[in-house]
Every structure is written in structure tokens, then in C-alpha cells.
N, C-alpha and C positions, 0 to 999 in steps of 0.2 A: 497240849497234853493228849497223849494215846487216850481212844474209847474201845473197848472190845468187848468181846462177848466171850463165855467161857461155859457153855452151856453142857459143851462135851467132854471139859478134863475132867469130873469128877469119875464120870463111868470110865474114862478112858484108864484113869489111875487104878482104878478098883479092879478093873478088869486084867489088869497087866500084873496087880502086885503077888507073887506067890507066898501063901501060908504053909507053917508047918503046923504040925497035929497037937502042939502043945498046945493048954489052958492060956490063953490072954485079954486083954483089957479092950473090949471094944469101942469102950470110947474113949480111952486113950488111941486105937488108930486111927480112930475118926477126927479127934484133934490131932493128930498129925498129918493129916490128910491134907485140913484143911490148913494146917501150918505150912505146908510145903507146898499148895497150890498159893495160899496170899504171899510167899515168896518168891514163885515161878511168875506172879503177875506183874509183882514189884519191877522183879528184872525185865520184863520183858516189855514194859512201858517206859523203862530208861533207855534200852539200848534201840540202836537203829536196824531195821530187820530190812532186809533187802531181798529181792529174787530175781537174780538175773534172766526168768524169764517167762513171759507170759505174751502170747502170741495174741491176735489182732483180727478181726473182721472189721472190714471199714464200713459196713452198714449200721454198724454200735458208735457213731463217731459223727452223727447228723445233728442237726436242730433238736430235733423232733425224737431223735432215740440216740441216747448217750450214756455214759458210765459216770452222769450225774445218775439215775437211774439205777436200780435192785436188777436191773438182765438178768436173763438166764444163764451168760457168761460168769466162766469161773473168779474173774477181776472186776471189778468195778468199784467206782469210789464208797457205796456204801456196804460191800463185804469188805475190802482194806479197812474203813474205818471198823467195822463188828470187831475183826479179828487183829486190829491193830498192824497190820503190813503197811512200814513206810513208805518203803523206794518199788515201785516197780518195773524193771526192763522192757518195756513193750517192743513185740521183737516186727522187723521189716522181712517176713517170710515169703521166698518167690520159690515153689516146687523147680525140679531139673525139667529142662525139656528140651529141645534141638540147639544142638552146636551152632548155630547158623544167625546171620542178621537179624531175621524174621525171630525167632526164639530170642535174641538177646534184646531186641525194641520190645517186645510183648514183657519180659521181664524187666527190662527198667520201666517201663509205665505201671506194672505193677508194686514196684519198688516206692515211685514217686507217689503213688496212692495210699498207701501206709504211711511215707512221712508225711504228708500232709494231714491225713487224721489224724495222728500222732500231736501235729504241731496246732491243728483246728483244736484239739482237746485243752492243750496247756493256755492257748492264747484269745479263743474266743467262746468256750462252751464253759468250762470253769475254774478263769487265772486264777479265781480268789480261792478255789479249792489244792491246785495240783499247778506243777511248775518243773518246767522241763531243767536238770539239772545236768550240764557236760562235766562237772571237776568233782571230787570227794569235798571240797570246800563251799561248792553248791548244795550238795548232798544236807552239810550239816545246818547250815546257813536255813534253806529250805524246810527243813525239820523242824529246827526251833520256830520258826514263825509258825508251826501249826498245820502247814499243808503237806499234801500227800508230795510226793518225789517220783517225776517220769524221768525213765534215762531210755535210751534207743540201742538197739543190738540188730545187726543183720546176720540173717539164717541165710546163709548161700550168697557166695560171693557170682552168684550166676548174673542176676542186674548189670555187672561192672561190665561185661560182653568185652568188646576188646580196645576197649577207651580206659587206661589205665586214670584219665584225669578224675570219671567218676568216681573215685575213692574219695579226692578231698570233693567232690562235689557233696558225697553222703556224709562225710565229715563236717562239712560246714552244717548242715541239717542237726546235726545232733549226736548223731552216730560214732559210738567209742566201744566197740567192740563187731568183728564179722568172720564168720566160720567162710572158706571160699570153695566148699562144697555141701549139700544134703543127701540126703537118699538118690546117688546117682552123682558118675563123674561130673562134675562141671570143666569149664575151659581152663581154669585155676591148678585145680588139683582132684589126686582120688578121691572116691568115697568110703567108708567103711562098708559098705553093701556091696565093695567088691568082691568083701571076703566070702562070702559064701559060694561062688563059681572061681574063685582065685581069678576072676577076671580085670584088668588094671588097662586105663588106659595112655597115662603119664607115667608107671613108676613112682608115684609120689607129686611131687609138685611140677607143671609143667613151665617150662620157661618165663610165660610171661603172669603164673603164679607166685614165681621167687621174685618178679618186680614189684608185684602187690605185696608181698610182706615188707620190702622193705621200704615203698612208701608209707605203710602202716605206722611201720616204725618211724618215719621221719614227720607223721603226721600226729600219732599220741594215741592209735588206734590199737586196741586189744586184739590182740589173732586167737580165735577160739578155734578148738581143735577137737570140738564135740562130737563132729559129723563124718571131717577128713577120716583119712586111712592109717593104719597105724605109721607105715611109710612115707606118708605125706605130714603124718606129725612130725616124725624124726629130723624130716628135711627140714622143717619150721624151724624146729629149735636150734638148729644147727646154724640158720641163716638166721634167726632173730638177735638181734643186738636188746631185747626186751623182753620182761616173762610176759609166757602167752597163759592162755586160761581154757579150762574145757569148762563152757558156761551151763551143762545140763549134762552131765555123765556121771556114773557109781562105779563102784569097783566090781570088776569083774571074776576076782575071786570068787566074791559072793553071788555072783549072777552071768552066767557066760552069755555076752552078749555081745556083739560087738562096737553097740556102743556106747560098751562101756570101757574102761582104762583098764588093763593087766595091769601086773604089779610090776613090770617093768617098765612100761609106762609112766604109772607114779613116781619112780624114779628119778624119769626123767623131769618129770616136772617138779619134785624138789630139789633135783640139781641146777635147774632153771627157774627156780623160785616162784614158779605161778601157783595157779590155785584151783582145786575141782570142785566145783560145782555144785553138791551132790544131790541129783535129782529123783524126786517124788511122782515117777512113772513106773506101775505099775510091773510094764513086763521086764526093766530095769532093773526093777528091785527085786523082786523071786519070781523070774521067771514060772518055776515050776509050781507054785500056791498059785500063783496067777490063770495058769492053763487051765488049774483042776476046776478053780470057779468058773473061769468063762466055758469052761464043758458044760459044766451044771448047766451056767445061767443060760444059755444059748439061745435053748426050747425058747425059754421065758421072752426073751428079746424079740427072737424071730414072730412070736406070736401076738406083738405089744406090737410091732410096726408093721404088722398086717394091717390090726385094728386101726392104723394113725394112715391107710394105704400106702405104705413103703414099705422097704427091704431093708431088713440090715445085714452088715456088713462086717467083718472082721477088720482086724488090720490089713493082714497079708491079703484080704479079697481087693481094696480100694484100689489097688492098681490096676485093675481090670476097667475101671470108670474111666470116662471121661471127665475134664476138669465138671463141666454145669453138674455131673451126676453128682460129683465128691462135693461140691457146692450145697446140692441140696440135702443130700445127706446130713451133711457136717450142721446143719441149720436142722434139725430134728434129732439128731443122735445122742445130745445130752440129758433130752425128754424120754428117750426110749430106756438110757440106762437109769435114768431117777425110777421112772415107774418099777422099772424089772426090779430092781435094788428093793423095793418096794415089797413086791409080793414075794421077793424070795425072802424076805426076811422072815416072815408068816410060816416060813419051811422048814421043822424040826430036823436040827442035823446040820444044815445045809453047809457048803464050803465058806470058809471064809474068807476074807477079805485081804488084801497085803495091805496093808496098814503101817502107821507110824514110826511103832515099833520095829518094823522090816526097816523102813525108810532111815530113821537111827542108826542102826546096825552097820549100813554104811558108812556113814560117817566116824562111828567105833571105828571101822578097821581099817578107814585109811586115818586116820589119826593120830591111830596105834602105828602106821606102816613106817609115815612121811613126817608126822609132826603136825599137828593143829595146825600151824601157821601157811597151811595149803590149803586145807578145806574150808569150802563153803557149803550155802545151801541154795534151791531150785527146785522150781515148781513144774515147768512145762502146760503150765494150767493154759486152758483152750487151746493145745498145740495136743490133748492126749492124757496129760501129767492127771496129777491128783490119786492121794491112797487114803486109805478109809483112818476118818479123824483128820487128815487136810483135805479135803475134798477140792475144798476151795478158800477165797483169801479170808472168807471170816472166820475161818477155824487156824487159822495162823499160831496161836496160842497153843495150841496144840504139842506144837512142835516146841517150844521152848519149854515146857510140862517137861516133856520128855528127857531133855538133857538132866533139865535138875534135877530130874529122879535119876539121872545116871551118875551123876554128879560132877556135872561143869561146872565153872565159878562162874558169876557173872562177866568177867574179864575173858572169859573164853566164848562164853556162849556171844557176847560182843562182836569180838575176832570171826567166829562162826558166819553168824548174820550178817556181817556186812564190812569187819577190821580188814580182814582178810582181800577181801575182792577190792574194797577202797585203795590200799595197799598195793598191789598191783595197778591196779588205774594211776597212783600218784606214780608208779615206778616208770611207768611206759612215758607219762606224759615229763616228764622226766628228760629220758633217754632221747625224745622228741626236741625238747627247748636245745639241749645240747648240740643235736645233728645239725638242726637250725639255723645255728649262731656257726 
């Protein structure tokens, strides 16, 4: 049975519900408040809630420091259990870097370093807690006995360098799902970071990336399409004999980004039956609420990591680092923004936060666009993700608050969390036993 915490729906509810000026019964709102949070709890302890993605430092994966452990990371077993998140993606992230030998052996050893914390976590630091699941029949299997639910995802098919066998190498590891680009062409296919210089190095998928799809396919692997180009998506679906997934993207109506999904895009993925994501990253979700705070906060930051002796850093500045710099960084920057968050709160006026309710709104409108039975949801937590009221996994709760007050049934909000994504994983693997045989 689900344990969580729900410390922040009540303000979240209060703060979001709008009055009008007529005479009413305050404690009838108050008992319906609290009616329709002990029913947002109800559901949200039945269904299985899933996040296709939560990124990984393999220093949180030791003896001595593990996600049996409260971390200052945004995952760990004891915010899942607070905030009740079943299943979560722990993602095998390797940044882009040289086309060459040299680049593609430094990325699979970084590859194989992730799966094996990954697999140290489920089999020697806490089986009895968390259990690596590869099928949706794992998934529910796992749940019902009480433990948490690891599933594996690769961010950049850069690792695979130009040994197509690694695919079922990382396949056998665990791994059921892999984007085969990030920030930056890989040897696979484009990235969506083309778009900004219209710069492209394949056109879309390069030759021996249309091989990788369709060992994917013949393997039971998900093609995520969160990173690629929007050209290099197209080529996907064209040549997938299976629906692919964009495992952390919003819609782009609502937030011009690239990467996020147009509405033609969406299209395409409910003509190909897959499913988005839809993810709880900040510049993702409103861009422009996003900016106005990080102007504000900035001051505040820059002056909090003087005191802590370091620099911060934006997004767009990290690329200017070396890997150890963005290393060290990355290992102090969730401190810098707790504190800032902190004292900016103390500050009459101050900008707000993109929060929950932005995070939702997404999911409104591709739902409205494509049909429920596409969308999911995603976190990006320690990869960036996190909006105010999910920050992190024990506020998970959060987010199912919010449908029911928009008015999902539990049957959808199901589909939402985890029907959806499952559903696809059974389709793929599917399409795999077929090719197979």
C-alpha cells in the first residue's frame, strides 16, 4: 500500500481555486476541499504512477550513499515513498561529444556505469525495497508486492558508437526505451538543437541510425523522439513498424521550444499511436513566466554561490564548461537554487514560479488535440525538470490533486500515470515477438 505525504495540496488547491464576489458558505468550501483532496488521495494510491524519467549520478549508487537514503536528489526511495511515485525510469545519460573512437569508448563506459548502478541499486543495495521491471506485467507484479518499480531509458543513442550489437547489449541490461540523439548531432541521427542555426548533419536519421531503429523494433525497444529533430522524428515513424514515444516533451503550442512537439507533430504520434510524455521542466513549460523569474532570481543565485565559493550558471552558459566543471557544478546547484528560492520567497511581489498548474495545462491541450490515450506524464527530475508543487518525487501527489480538480476520472487519470506508456511498451514488445518468430 502507497504511503505519501500531502503537505502542499491543501495550499496548492486554495491558491489555484478562483472566487466570485457573491455571499458563500466557508465551511462548506472547506468541506469540499477537504472532499475532493480525500478523493484525489484515494485515486492516487490505487493507480500506478509512473515517470518516464529521472536522471542518475552514479555517486548516489554506493554502500555508503544510496537512494535508500533522503539525498538531496530529486528521486530517491524515501521522497517516492512521501509522495507515493511507483515506477521510476532511471535514465543511462551520456552528453554528445566527438564523432570518433575515442568519443564513442568514453561514452559506452559511461553508459556501462549508469547500468550498473542502476542494477547495484535493484540487486544488492535494496532488492527488498525496488526491483528492476523490463514488461508492464512486471510493472504490476512489482507494485502489488509493495515495492518501488526501476525501469531503464537511454538519453542518446551516442554509447552505441558504431557497434550496432550494443543495442541488444543494453537491451539485455534492462533497457526499453532510447532517444539516438541529445543536445547535439549524434552518429544515429539530428538533434532538435539544430534548429536554432538550421544547421543538420544527417537530414534526419543517418544510415546506420535507420539500422538502430529497426533492431529496436526487432528487439522490444521503445524509440523515443524527445531529443531528435523534428526530421529525424519523421524518418522514425516512417521506418518504425512500432509506436515510438517522446518520453519528456510538452506541446509546443503552449511553449515554443524545440523540444517540445508542434501540433503536427502530435499528429503524427496519434497516427502512430505512441504517447508524450509530458514533461515537468520548467523552460518547457512557460518559457516566458520562466525567464521573468530566473531575471529576478539571478542576483539572488549569483550571490548564494559566491558565499558556497562557486559560480552559477544558467543553462545556456554550461556549455561553455568542461565536463569536471559541469560535474562540479551539477553537485552544488540544487543547494544554490533551495536557498535562492528561499530568500526570494521573503520578497513582496516577487515573480512566480511555473508550477503545476502550467505543468497540467499541457497535458489539457494535447488531450484535447490527440486523445487521452497519448498522453502521459514526466518529470526530468535531476536531469533539470521539477515545477513549483512537484519539485520533487514526494510532492507527486500533487499532480494527481490537479487533474481532479480538472476533472479526470480515475480511469483516465490511470491511462495518464502509467495505462498509456504501459500500452505502448506492451505494443512494441509485441511487434518484437512477431519479427522474432
Amino acid at each position: 500500500m502507497k504511503t505519501f505525504s500531502i503537505a502542499l495540496c491543501f495550499l496548492l488547491l486554495v491558491t489555484s481555486c478562483k472566487f466570485d464576489n457573491k455571499p458563500h458558505d466557508m465551511n462548506s468550501d472547506k468541506a469540499n476541499t477537504i472532499a475532493l483532496v480525500e478523493r484525489a488521495k484515494a485515486i492516487h494510491e490505487r493507480v500506478i504512477t509512473l515517470d518516464t524519467h529521472c536522471d542518475i549520478n552514479v555517486k548516489n549508487f554506493t554502500d555508503s550513499i544510496n537512494y535508500t537514503q533522503n539525498l538531496e536528489s530529486q528521486v530517491n526511495l524515501p521522497k517516492m515513498n512521501a509522495g507515493g511515485l511507483d515506477v521510476a525510469w532511471f535514465i543511462v545519460y551520456t552528453g554528445q561529444d566527438s564523432l570518433n573512437d575515442e568519443g564513442f569508448k568514453k561514452a559506452y563506459d559511461n553508459a556501462m556505469s549508469k547500468f550498473n548502478a542502476i542494477n547495484k541499486l535493484v540487486k544488492d543495495i535494496a532488492p527488498d525495497q525496488i526491483e528492476l521491471a523490463v514488461t508492464s506485467d512486471d510493472v504490476r507484479r512489482i507494485s502489488a508486492e509493495g515495492k518501488k518499480v526501476a525501469m531503464i531509458g537511454i538519453e542518446n543513442g551516442y554509447p552505441v558508437g558504431t557497434d550496432i550489437s550494443n543495442v541488444e547489449k543494453f537491451y539485455n541490461l534492462g533497457a526499453r526505451y532510447m532517444s539516438l540523439s541529445h543536445n547535439g548531432h549524434s552518429q544515429l541521427c539530428d538533434s532538435n538543437t539544430g534548429e536554432e542555426n538550421d544547421d543538420w548533419l544527417h537530414d534526419g536519421l543517418s544510415d546506420l541510425g535507420k539500422d538502430v531503429i529497426k533492431e529496436m523494433n526487432r528487439l522490444g525497444m521503445m524509440i523515443d523522439v524527445s531529443h531528435p529533430s523534428k526530421e529525424s522524428m519523421k524518418q522514425m515513424i516512417e521506418l518504425s513498424e512500432a509506436p515510438i514515444i517522446a518520453s519528456h516533451s510538452s506541446a509546443r503550442a503552449l511553449c515554443d521550444h524545440s523540444r517540445n512537439l508542434d501540433d503536427e507533430q502530435l499528429e503524427w504520434m496519434k497516427k502512430n499511436g505512441g504517447v508524450i510524455q509530458t514533461v515537468a521542466f520548467q523552460t518547457y513549460t512557460n518559457t516566458e513566466k520562466n525567464d521573468i523569474r530566473n531575471k529576478a532570481i539571478r542576483e539572488i543565485r549569483e550571490e548564494i554561490a559566491a558565499s558556497l565559493d562557486t559560480k552559477w550558471y544558467d543553462w545556456s552558459e554550461l556549455k561553455t564548461l568542461s565536463k569536471e566543471e559541469k560535474d562540479a557544478f551539477y553537485e552544488i546547484r540544487a543547494k544554490i537554487i533551495k536557498l535562492a528560492d528561499e530568500k526570494a520567497v521573503q520578497i513582496e511581489d516577487f515573480p512566480s514560479k511555473v508550477n503545476v498548474a502550467d505543468f497540467v495545462d499541457h497535458i489539457d491541450y494535447m488531450v484535447e488535440k490527440i486523445g487521452l490515450k497519448h498522453v502521459g506524464i514526466s518529470s526530468d527530475f535531476d536531469g533539470g525538470g521539477g515545477v513549483d508543487g512537484w519539485s520533487d518525487a514526494s510532492e507527486t501527489f500533487n499532480v494527481t490533486l490537479e487533474l481532479v480538480k480538472r476533472g479526470y476520472t480515475e480511469k483516465e487519470i490511470e491511462q495518464l500515470w502509467s495505462g498509456n506508456l504501459l500500452r505502448v511498451l506492451d505494443e512494441v514488445q509485441a511487434v518484437a515477438k512477431k519479427m522474432q518468430s
